[in-house]
Legacy VTK file of the C-alpha trace (Angstrom):
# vtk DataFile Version 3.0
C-alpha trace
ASCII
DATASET POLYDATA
POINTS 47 float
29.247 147.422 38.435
28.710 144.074 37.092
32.378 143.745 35.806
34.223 144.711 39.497
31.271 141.522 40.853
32.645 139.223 38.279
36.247 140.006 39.082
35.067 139.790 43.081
33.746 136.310 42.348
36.893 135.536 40.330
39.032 136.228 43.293
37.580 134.674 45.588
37.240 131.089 43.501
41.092 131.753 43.236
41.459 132.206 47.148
39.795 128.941 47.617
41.371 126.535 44.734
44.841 128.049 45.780
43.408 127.631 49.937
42.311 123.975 49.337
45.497 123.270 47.094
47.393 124.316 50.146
44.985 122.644 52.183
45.705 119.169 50.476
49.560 119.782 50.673
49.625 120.528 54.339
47.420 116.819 54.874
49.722 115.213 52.673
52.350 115.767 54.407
50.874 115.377 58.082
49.838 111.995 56.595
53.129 111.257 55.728
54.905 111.795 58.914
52.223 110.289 60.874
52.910 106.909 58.297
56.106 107.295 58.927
56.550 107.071 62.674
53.851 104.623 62.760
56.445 102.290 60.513
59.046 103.339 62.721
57.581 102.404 65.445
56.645 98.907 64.138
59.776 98.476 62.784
61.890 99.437 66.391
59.708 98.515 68.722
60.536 95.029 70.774
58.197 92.679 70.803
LINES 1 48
47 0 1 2 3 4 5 6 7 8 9 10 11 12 13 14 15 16 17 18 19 20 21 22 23 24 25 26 27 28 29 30 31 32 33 34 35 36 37 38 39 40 41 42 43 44 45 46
């Protein structure tokens, strides 16, 4: 019994380093595109 709570716990500390890792990926990259159009937009727009 204690082995199958150890290999729960172990599974679920996996679910969340590989949830935040995609987590973190998924910011990065809405970061990104919001940086970019915001230099776009600086860039292109008249003044």
């Amino acid at each position: 019994m204690q082995t199958s709570r150890k290999f729960i716990a172990a599974h679920y500390m996996r679910l969340f380093y590989e949830g935040s890792i995609l987590f973190f990926c998924v910011l990065g990259l809405v970061l990104a595109v919001a940086l970019g159009a915001y230099l776009l937009d600086l860039i292109f727009s008249p003044r």
